[in-house]
C-alpha positions in Angstrom: 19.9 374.5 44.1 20.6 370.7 42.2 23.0 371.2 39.6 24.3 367.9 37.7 27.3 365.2 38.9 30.1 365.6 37.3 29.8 364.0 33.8 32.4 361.8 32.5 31.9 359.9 28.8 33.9 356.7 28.1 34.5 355.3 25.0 36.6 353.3 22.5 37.3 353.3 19.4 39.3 352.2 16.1 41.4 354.5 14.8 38.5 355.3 11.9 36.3 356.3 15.3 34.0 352.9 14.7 33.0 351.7 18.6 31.5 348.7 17.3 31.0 346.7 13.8 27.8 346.4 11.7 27.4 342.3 12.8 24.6 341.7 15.6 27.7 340.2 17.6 29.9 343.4 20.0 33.0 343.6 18.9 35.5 344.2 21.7 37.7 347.3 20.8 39.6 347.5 24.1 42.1 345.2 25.1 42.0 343.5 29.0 44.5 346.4 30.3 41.9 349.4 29.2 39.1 347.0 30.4 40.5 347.3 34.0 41.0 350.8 33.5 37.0 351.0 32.6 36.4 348.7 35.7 38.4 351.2 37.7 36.6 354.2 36.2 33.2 352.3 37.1 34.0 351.6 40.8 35.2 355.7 40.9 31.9 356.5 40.0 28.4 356.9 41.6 26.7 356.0 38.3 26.5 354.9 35.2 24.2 355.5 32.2 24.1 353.7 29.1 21.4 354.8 26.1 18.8 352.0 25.2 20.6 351.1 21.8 23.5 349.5 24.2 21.0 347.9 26.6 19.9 345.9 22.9 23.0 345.8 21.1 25.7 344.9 24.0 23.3 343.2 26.7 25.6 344.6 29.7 25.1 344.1 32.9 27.1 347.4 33.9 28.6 345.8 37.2 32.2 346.5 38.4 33.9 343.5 37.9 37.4 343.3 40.0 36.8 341.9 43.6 39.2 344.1 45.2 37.5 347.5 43.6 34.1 345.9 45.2 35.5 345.3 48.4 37.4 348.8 48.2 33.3 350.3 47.9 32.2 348.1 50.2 34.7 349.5 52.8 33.6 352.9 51.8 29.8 351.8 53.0 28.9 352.0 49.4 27.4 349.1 47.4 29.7 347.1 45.2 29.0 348.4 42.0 27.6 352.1 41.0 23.7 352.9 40.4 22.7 351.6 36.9 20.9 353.4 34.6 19.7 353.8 31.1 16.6 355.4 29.8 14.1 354.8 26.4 11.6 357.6 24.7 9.6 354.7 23.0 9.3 352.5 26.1 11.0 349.5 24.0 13.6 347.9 26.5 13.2 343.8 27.7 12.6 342.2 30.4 14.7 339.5 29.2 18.2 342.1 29.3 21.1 341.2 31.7 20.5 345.0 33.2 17.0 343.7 34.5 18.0 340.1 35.4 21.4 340.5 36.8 21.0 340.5 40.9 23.6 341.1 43.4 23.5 341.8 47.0 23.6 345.5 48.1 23.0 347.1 44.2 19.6 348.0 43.7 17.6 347.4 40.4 18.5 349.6 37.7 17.1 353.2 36.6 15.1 353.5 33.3 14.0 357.2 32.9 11.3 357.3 30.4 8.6 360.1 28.9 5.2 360.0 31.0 3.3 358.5 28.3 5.5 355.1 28.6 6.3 355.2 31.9 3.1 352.5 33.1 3.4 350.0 30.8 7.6 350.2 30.7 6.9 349.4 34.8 4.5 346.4 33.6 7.0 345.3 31.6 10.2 345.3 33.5 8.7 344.9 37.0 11.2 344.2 39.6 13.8 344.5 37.6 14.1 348.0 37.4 12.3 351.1 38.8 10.9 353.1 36.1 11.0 357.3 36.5 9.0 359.1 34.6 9.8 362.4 32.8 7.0 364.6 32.8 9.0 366.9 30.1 11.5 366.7 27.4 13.8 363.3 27.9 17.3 364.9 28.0 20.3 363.6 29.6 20.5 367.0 31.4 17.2 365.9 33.0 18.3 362.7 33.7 21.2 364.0 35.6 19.7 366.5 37.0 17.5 363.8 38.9 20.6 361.7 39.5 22.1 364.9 41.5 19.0 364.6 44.0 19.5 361.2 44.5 23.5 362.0 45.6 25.1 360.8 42.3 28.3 362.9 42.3 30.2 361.5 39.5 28.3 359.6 36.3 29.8 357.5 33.8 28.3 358.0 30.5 29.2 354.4 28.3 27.5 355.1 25.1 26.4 354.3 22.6 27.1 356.1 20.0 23.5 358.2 19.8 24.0 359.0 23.9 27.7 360.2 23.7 26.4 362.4 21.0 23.8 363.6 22.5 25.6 364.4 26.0 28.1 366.6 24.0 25.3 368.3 22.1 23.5 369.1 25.5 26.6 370.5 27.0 26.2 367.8 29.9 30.1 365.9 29.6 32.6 367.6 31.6 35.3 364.9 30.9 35.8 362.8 27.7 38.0 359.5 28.2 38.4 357.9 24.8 40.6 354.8 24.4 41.7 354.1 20.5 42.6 350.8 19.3 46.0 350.9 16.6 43.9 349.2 13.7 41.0 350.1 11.6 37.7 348.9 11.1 36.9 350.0 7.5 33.2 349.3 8.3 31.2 352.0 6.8 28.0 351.1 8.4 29.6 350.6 12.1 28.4 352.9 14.8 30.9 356.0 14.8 32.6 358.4 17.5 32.9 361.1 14.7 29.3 362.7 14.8 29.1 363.6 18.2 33.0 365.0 18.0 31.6 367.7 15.8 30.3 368.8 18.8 33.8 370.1 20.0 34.4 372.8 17.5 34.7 375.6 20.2 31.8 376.8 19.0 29.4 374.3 21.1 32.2 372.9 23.7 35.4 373.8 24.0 37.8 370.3 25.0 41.3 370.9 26.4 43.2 367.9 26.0 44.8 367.0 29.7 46.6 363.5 29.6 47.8 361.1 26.7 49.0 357.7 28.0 49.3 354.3 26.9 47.2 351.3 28.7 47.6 347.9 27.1 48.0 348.1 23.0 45.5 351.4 23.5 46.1 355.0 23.6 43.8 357.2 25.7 43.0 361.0 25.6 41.3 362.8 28.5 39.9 365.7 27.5 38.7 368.3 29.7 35.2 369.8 28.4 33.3 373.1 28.9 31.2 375.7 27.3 33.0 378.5 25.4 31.8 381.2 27.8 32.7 378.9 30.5 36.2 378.3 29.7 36.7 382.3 29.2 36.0 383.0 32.5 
């Protein structure tokens, strides 16, 4: 039976939980000490996922970026950076993204799950830059990782936004929450917050056991450990 990788959400935030500003411009939260902690994270992983509002907002390109983590995968007869994905319900991603454009030896076009109804024209529009899946049911993240697990992702990185963190926590699909805060506020009251989806983790929904606090840079990062109520009574 296909279960799901092990699910892992990464984030960072102010300390008023914004992970981003209002402004069309991303405003980096982390500092370069938790960015090669991410990068680290990233080269640990067999995937990583980001929801379609980051694909617009952030343009990534979702590669690992140290040479020595690359050449560490490499070794491992793996490519140098971890399966990209992201997916849309509306079919609305460009062409023009880094995700689509970006090309490196070894790592294969990126993943964009999609509902059935968008899944042709999506294909049209991204062409070789990604290979499009379609979803015959409901678009959930526990479908999409449920196909990752039959493709041999093991361990998936879930970046955000702030509408797909939610959403993994509100699906039960996150097993690990790594969340880096920043010692300033924003005081943005239309930024993009953390604190919807943490309502999430009320022990009523998901149950998080905090497992490690540690400095990295000017940061501080929590690891919490996450699981079902009924699971973590067992």
């Amino acid at each position: 039976m296909v279960d799901r990788p092990q699910v892992v959400l990464s984030c960072a935030t102010t300390l008023d939980g914004a992970l981003d500003d209002s402004s069309p411009t991303r405003l980096v939260i982390s500092d370069a000490a938790d960015l090669a902690r991410v990068d680290a994270e990233r080269a640990a992983c067999d995937a990583i996922l980001v929801g379609p509002g980051t694909v617009r907002a952030d343009n990534p390109r979702l590669l690992v970026r140290d040479p020595r983590l690359r050449a560490e995968r490499v070794a491992r007869g793996l490519a140098a950076s971890p399966l990209r994905v992201t997916f849309t319900r509306s079919g609305g991603l460009s062409a023009r993204a880094h995700l689509f454009t970006t090309r490196e030896e070894g790592v294969g076009a990126p993943l964009v799950f999609t509902s059935a109804p968008h899944a042709e024209g999506l294909a049209r529009e991204l062409g070789r830059g990604a290979q499009v899946v379609s979803v015959s049911g409901p678009l959930t993240l526990g479908a999409i990782a449920a196909n990752l697990a039959t493709r041999g992702v093991r361990r998936l990185m879930i970046e955000g936004g702030a509408a797909t963190l939610a959403a993994a926590l509100a699906e039960g699909v996150a097993d690990e929450l790594q969340w880096a805060v920043a010692p300033w506020r924003l005081g943005d009251p239309a930024a993009p917050s953390i604190v919807p989806a943490l309502r999430h983790l009320d022990g009523r929904h998901l149950a998080a056991t905090l497992r490690d606090v540690r400095p990295c840079g000017s940061v501080v990062v929590f690891r919490y450990r996450i699981a079902r109520p009924e699971a973590a009574a067992e």
